[in-house]
MIDO-672097 format. One record per residue (C-alpha): chain; residue in one letter; y, z, x; residue number from 0. Coordinates in nm, 4 decimals, always signed. Each point is the difference from the previous one (the first is absolute). Layout:
<zamis>
['A', 'a', [Y, Z, X], NUM] ...
</zamis>
This chain:
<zamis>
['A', 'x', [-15.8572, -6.5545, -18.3341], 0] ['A', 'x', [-0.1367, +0.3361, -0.1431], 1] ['A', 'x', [-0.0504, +0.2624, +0.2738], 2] ['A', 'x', [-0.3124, +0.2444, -0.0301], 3] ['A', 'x', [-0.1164, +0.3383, +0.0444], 4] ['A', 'x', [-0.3244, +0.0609, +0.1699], 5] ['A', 'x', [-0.0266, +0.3271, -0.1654], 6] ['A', 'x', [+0.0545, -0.1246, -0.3059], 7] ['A', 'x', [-0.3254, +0.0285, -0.2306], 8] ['A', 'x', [-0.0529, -0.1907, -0.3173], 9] ['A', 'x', [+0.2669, -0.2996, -0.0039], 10] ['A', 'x', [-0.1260, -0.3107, +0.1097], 11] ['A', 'x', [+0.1151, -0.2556, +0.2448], 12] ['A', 'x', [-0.0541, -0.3831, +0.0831], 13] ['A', 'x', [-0.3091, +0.0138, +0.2435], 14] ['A', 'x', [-0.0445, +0.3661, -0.0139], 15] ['A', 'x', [-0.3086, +0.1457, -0.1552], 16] ['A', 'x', [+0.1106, +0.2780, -0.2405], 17] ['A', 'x', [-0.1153, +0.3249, +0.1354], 18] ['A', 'x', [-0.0968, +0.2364, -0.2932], 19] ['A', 'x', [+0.1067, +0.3524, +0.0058], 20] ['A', 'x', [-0.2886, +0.2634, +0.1151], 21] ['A', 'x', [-0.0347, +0.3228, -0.1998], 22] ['A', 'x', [-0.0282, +0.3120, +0.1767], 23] ['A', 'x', [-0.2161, +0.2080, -0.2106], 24] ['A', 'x', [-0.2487, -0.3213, -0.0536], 25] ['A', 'x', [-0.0499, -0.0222, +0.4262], 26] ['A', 'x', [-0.0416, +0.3917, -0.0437], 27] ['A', 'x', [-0.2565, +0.0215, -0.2316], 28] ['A', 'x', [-0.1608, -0.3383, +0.1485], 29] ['A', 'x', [-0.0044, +0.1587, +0.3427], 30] ['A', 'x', [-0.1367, +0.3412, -0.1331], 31] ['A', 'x', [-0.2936, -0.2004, -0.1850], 32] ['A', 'x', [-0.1023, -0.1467, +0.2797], 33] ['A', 'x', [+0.0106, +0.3461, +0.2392], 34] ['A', 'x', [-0.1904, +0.1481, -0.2557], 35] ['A', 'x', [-0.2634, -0.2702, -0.0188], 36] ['A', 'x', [+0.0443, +0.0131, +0.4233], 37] ['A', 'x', [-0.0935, +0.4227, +0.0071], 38] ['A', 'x', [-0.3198, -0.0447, -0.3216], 39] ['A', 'x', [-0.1447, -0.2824, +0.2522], 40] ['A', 'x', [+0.0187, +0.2268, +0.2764], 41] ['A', 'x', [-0.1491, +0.2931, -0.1492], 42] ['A', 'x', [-0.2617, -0.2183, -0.0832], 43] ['A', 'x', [-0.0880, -0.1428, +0.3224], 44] ['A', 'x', [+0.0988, +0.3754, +0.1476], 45] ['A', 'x', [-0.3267, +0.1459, -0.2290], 46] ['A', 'x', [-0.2133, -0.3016, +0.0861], 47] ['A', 'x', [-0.0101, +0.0388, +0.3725], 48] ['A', 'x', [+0.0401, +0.4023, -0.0744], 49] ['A', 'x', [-0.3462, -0.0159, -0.1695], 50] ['A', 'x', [-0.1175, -0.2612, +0.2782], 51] ['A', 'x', [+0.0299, +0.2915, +0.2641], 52] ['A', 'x', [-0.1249, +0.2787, -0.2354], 53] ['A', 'x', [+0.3501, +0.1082, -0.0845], 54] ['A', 'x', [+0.1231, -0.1153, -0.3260], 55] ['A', 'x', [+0.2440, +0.3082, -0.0140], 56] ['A', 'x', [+0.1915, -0.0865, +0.2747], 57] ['A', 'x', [+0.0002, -0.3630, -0.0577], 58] ['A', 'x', [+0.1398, +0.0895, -0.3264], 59] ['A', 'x', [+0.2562, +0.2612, +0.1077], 60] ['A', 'x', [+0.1860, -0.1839, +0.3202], 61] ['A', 'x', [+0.0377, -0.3243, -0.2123], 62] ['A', 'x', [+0.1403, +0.1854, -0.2888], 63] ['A', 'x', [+0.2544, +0.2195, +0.2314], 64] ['A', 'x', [+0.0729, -0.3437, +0.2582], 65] ['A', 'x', [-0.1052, -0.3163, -0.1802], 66] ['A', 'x', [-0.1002, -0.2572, +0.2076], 67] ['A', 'x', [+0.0817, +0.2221, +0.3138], 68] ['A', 'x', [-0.2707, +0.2445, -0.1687], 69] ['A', 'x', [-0.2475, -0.3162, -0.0054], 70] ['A', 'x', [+0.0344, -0.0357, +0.3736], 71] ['A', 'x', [-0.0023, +0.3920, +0.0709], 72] ['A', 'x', [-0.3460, +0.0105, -0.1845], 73] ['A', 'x', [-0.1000, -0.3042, +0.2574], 74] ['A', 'x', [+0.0328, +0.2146, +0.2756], 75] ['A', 'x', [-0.2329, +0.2779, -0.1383], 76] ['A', 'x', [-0.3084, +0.0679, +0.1544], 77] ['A', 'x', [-0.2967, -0.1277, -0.2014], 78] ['A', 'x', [-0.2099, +0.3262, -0.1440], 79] ['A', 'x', [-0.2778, -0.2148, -0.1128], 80] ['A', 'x', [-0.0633, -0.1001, +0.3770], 81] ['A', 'x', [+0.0545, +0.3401, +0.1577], 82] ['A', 'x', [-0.2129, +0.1134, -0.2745], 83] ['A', 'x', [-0.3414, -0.2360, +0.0809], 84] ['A', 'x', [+0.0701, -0.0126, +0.3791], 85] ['A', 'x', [-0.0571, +0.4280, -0.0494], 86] ['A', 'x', [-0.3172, -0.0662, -0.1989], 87] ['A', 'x', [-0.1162, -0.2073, +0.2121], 88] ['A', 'x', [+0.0381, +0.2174, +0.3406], 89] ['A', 'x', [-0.1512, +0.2713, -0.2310], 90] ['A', 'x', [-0.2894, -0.2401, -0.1081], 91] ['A', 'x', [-0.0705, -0.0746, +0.3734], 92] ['A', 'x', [+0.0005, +0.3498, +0.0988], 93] ['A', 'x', [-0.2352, +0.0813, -0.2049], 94] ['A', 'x', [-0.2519, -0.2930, +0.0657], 95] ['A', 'x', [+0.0573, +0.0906, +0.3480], 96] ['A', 'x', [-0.1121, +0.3557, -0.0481], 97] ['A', 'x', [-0.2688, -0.0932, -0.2291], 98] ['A', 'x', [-0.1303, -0.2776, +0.3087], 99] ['A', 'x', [+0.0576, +0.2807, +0.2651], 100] ['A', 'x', [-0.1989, +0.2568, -0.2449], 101] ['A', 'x', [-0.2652, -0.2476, -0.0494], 102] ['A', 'x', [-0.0201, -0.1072, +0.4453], 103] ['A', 'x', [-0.0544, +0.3976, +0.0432], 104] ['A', 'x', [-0.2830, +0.0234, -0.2607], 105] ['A', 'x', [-0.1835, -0.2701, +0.1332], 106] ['A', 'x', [+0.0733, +0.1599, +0.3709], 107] ['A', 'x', [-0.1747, +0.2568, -0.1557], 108] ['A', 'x', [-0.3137, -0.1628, -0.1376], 109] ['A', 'x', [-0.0429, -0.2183, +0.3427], 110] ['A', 'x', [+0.0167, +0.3351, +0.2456], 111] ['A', 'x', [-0.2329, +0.2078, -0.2496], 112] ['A', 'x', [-0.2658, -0.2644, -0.1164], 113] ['A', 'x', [-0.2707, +0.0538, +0.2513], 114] ['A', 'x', [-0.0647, -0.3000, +0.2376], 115] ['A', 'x', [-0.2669, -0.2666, -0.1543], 116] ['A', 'x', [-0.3582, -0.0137, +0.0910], 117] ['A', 'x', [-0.1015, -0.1598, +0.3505], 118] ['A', 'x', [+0.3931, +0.0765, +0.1490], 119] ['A', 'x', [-0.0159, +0.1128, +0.3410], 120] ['A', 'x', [+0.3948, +0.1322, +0.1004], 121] ['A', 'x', [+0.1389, -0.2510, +0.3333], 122] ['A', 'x', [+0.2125, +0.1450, +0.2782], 123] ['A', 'x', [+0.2091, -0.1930, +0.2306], 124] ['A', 'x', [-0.0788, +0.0988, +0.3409], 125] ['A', 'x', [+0.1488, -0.0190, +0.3449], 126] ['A', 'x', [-0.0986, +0.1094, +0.3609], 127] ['A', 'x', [+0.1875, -0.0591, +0.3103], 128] ['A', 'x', [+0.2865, -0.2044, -0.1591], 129] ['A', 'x', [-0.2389, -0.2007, -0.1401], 130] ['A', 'x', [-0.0695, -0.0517, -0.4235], 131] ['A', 'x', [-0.3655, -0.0248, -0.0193], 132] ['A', 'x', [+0.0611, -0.1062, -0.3890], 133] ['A', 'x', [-0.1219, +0.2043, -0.3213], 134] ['A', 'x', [-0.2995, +0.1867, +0.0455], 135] ['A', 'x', [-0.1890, +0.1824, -0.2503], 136] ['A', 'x', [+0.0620, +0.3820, +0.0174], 137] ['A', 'x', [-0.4217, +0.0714, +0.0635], 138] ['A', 'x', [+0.0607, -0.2312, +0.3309], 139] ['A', 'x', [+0.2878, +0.1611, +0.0595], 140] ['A', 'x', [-0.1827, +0.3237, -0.0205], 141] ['A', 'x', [-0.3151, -0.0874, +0.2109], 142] ['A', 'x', [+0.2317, -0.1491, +0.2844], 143] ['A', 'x', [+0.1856, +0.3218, +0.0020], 144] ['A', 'x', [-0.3100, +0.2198, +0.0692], 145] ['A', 'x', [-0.1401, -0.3002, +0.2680], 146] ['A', 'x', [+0.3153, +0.0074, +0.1986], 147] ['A', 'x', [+0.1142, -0.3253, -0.0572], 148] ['A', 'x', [+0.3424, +0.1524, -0.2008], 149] ['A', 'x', [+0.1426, +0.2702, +0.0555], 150] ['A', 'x', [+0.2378, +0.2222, -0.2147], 151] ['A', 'x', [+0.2762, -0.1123, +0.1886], 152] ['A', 'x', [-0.0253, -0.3670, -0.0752], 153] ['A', 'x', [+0.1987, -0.1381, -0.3337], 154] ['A', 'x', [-0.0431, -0.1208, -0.4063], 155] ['A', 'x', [+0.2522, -0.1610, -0.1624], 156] ['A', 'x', [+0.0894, +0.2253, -0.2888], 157] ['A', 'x', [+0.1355, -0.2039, -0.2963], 158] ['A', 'x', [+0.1560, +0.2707, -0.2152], 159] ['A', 'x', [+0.2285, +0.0771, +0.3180], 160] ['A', 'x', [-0.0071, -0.3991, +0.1092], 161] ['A', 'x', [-0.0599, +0.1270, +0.3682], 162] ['A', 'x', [-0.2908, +0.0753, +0.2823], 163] ['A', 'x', [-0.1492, +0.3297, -0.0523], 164] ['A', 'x', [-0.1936, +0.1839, +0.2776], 165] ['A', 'x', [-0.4122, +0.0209, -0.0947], 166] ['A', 'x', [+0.0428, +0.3491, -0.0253], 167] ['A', 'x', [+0.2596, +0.0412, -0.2918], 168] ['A', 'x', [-0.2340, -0.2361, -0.1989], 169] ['A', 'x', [-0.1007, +0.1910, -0.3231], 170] ['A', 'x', [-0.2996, -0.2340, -0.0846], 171] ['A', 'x', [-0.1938, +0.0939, +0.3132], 172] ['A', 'x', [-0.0289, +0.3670, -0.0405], 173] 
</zamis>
């Protein structure tokens, strides 16, 4: 009976399946072939999603320097593109909104100077005695001053201040 050498390489035995000899410089260059294939990819993909967040530099220079490492530093990146629109945006709004705000004044503006139409007879809320008599117009108002029936003392409701106003302090009845 023939003995055997496991680490023998290249002679054949009954049952065994002859294992061939591996060269050294052949698994190097294989292996370096395929790292070098590995790194191209990643620069690839690095540049892709660099130029997907407005930074194609970057992209390009951490998968160069790191590989696929690089690919999933440029990942983490914030996304210029976004931070980029979301400031237009507030921008954009912040003008319309001064533009609306400019435009709310102007027509302030117009309604306090245009003069009151034709046949418009100015109202006054009125109480006396803790009692709202309802909106009166201010040529009642006037006459029931002089008869007795209000007195300077007695309340409008003022709606620029959004409170009761003595008689008195009323501009429209001077």
């Amino acid at each position: 009976m023939k003995s055997f050498s496991p680490g023998l390489r290249g002679t054949s035995y009954p049952g065994w399946i002859p294992v061939p000899s591996i060269n050294p410089e052949w698994v190097a260059s294989e292996r370096t072939g395929e790292f070098f294939l590995i790194w191209i990819f990643s620069m690839i993909i690095g540049c892709m999603i660099g130029a997907a967040k407005d930074r194609v530099g970057s992209g390009f220079v951490w998968s160069f320097l790191f590989g696929p490492l690089g690919v999933l530093v440029v990942l983490c990146l914030p996304n210029l593109k976004k931070q980029k629109e979301e400031t237009e945006r507030k921008q954009q709004l912040a003008l319309q909104l001064q533009l609306q705000q400019a435009q709310l004044q102007k027509l302030d503006q117009i309604h306090r100077s245009a003069p009151p139409p034709p046949g418009y007879e100015p109202k006054l809320r009125i109480a006396s005695n803790g009692q709202d008599l309802g909106e009166m117009p201010v040529a009642t108002v006037k006459l029931m001053l002089k008869s007795g029936k209000l007195t300077p003392q007695d309340y409008y409701f003022d709606a620029d201040s959004n409170d009761w106003m003595q008689l008195d302090c009323c501009t429209a009845l001077v």
